[in-house]
N, C-alpha and C positions, 0 to 999 in steps of 0.2 A: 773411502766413500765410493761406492757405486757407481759407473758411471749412468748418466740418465738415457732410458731410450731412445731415440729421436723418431718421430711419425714418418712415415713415405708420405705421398703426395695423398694418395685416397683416403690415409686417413685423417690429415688433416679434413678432407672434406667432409668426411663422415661427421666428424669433433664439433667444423662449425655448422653443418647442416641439424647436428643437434643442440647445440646452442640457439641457433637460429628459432626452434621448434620451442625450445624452453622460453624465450624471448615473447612467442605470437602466443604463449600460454600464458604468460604474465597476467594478473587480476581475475584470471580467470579461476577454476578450480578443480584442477586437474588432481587426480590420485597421486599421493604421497610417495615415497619411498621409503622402503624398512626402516631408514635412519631419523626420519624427519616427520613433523606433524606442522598439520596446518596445510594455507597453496601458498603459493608466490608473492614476496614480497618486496618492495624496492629499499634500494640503501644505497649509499656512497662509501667508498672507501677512504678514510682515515690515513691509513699507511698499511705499508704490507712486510712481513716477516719470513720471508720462505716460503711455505704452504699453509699459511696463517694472517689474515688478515683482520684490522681491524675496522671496522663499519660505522656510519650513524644510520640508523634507521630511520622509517620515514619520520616519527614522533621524538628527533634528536636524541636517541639513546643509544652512546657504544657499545657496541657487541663484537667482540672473537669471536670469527666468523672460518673454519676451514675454507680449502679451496679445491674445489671439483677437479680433479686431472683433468678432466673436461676442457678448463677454460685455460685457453693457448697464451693469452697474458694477461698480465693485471695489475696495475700502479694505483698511485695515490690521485683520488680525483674521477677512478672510474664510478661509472653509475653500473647498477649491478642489481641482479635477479636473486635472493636468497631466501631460504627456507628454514626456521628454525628446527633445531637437532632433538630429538629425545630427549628429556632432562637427566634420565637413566645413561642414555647414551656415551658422557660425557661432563667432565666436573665445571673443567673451566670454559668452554668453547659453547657458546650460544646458537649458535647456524651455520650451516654452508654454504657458500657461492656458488650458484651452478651456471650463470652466464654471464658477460659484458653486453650490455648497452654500447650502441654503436658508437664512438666519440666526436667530439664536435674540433678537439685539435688533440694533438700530443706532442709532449715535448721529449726530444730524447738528447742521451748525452754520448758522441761517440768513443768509445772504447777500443783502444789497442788493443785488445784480446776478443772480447766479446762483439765486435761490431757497435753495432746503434743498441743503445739500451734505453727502454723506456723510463722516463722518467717521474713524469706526471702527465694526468690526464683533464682535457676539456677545462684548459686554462685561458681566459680571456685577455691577460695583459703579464708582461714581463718587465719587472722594475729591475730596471740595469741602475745597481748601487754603486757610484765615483763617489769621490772627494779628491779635498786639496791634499792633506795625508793619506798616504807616505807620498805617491805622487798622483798627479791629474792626467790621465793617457787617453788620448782618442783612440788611439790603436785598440787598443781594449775596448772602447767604447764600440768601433767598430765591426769588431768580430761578434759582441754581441748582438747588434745591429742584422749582420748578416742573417747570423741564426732565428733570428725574430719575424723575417723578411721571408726566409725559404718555409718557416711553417705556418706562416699568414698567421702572426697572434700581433697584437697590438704591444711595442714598446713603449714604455717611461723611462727617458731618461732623469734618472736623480740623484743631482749634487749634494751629499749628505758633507757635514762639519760646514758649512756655510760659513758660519758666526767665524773661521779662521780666515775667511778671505784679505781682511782689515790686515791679517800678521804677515803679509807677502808681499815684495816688493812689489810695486808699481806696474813693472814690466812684467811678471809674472801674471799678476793681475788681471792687467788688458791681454793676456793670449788667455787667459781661462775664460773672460766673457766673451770673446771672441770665436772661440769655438764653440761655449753656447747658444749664443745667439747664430752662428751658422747650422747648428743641429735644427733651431727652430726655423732659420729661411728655407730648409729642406721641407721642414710639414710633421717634424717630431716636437713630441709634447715632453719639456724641461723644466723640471722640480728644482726647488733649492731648501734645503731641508735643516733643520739642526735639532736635534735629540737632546741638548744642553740650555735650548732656548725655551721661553716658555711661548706658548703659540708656535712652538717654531717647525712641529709637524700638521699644521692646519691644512696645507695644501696637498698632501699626502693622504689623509685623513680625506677626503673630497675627492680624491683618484682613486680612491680603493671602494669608497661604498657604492657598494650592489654590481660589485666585481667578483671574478676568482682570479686572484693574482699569485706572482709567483716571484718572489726574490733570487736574484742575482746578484755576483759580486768579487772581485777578489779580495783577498785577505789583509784585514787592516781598513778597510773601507767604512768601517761600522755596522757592517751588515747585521749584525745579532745585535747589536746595541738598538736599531732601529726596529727590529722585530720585538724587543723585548719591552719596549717602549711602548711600540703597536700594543702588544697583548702581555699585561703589566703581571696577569697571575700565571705564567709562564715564565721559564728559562728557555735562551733559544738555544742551549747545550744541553738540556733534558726536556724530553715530549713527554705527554703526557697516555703513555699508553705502559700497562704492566699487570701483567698477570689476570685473573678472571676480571674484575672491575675496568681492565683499562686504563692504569693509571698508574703515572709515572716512571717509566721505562726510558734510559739514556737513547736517543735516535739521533745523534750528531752523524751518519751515514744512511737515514734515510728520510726519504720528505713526508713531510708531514701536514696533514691539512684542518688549521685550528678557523674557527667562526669568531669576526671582528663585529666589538661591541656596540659597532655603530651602522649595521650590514654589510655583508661580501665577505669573503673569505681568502685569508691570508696562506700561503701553502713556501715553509720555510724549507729548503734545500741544501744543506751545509755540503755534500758531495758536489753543486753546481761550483766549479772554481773558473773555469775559464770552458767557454764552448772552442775543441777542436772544432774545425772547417774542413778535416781533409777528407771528407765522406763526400763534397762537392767538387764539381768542375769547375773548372776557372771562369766557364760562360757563364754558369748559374750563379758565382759569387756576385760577378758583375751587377745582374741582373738583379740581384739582393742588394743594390746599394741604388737607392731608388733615385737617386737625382742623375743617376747614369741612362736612367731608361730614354730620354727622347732622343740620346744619340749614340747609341745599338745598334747596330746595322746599318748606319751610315759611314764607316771608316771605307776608306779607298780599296781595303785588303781584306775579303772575309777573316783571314786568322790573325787578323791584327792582336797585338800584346797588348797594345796601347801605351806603349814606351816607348819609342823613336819610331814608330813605324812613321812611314810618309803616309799623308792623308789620314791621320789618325783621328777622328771627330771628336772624340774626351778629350786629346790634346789641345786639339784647335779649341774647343770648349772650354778650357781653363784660362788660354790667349783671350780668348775674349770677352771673359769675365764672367761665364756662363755655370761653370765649374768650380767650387775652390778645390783650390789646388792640394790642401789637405788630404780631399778624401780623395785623389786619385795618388797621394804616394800614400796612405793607409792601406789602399785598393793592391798596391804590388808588392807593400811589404805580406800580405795576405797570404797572395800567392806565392811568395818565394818561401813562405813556412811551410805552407800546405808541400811544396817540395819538399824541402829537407826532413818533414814529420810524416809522411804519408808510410801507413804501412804495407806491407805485402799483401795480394787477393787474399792468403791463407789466413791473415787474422783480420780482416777489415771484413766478413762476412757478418750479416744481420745475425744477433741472439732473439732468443725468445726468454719474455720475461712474467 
């Protein structure tokens, strides 16, 4: 395979100043291109395959859509400028994308090799999927936390298998309501869910309409069992995209953005397994753990670690009841991963996608 060119600086400017131009043309009715008929039209991206995308359009119909060199990236969730193609032109491919709409969040997943890769685009809320099986982990919970926190999107925490609470000892018990009920004296909003009960995704069902949400999880959690429940004429191991119609193509490695039967839109992720953190600084992880914020810059030591330092204010903070104590050993098992996992400048540079 080839390898791909990569832009110098001017021309990335040239790329979005014409984007930008495609963008201020939108609804208007600017002169076509040899390939296309028609002006400018709006769509959302479905999910993307390469240099092929697929689209709803504005009147909910998918379309494979090409993808303009033009435009520098493009995920599932962009809003997007396209033009339908020739019908001559092309057998199975309906239009081409010739810009991105600017986004309102994104999500990326960082990559040992490629940097930050985009993920999804102009997602409103991130359902971080726990249960009691295989096990119940704040550390987990936390990491996704963080990542929620540095790109300002709204988390749900949700405790999926609920209905197994009853089958675990007592003590195990009281530490699992206990750590949820401290996620909510924090200011996070905590589902408890089961896909086996009947009512027993009501409250899920009530976080999501007139959302664009985005599942999270790791393996074992019932993450697809809970998507597939959400959206019952779906598999969450086969999307519904193939061929000219768009329909039914295996995407267990790309995300995918299905419309939920009661409004808002559900966008399933099977690539999301765990968010690295090591693309952040230790200040900024802090900073992402929001019941840390009122005592930030009160430690005795601007470099404080917040582990034995003297005068350490998260510490004193925990002493006085201020803190659980929890999330401040979550907070340094954090950062001693972000050491041991952190990769070299040479592969931790940003891709384009």
């Amino acid at each position: 395979m080839a390898k791909q060119r990569r832009l110098n600086k001017g021309q990335i400017r040239r790329v979005r100043a014409n984007q930008q131009k495609r963008l201020d043309q939108a609804g208007l009715e600017p002169e076509t291109t040899a390939d296309t008929v028609g002006g400018p039209e709006a769509g959302v991206v479905i999910s993307r395959y390469g240099q092929q995308a697929i689209i709803v359009t504005a009147d909910d119909t998918p379309m494979r859509c090409h993808i303009r060199r033009t435009v520098e990236s493009l995920v599932c969730g962009d809003e997007v400028v396209w033009r339908r193609l020739d019908p001559s032109s092309a057998e199975d491919v309906g239009g081409v994308i010739e810009a991105v709409q600017p986004r309102r969040s994104l999500l990326s997943r960082p990559d040992y090799y490629d940097g930050l890769k985009p993920v999804a685009a102009n997602v409103d809320q991130i359902l971080i999927i726990s249960s009691l099986l295989p096990a119940f982990s704040t550390q987990i919970i936390d990491r996704y936390l963080v990542a929620c926190e540095d790109i300002e999107v709204t988390p749900v925490i949700v405790l999926n298998k609920a209905d197994l609470m009853s089958e675990l000892p007592p003590e195990e018990q009281n530490q699992i309501e206990a750590a949820l009920q401290m996620y909510q004296d924090i200011g996070y909003r905590v589902l408890k869910v089961s896909a086996k009960q009947i009512g027993g995704l009501k409250p899920l069902h009530d976080v999501l309409e007139g959302q664009v949400s985005i599942v999270v999880g790791q393996s074992g959690v019932g993450k697809s069992s809970l998507v597939n429940a959400l959206l019952p004429d779906i598999d969450a191991s086969v999307g519904p995209i193939s061929g000219g119609s768009g329909l039914g193509q295996h995407t267990t490695t790309v995300a995918t953005r299905y419309p939920l039967p009661d409004g808002g839109v559900l966008i399933d992720s099977p690539g999301i397994r765990e968010f690295a953190l090591w693309h952040l600084e230790p200040e900024r992880v802090a900073w992402c753990f929001r019941d840390f914020r009122p005592f930030l810059g009160q430690c005795k030591f601007r470099d404080c670690k917040h582990v034995d330092d003297p005068g350490c204010a998260l510490q004193q903070a925990v002493v006085d009841g201020d803190l659980h104590e929890l999330r401040l050993y979550n907070f340094h098992r954090i950062i001693e991963s972000m050491t041991l996992k952190k990769p070299s400048r040479a592969t931790a540079k940003g891709s384009k996608t």
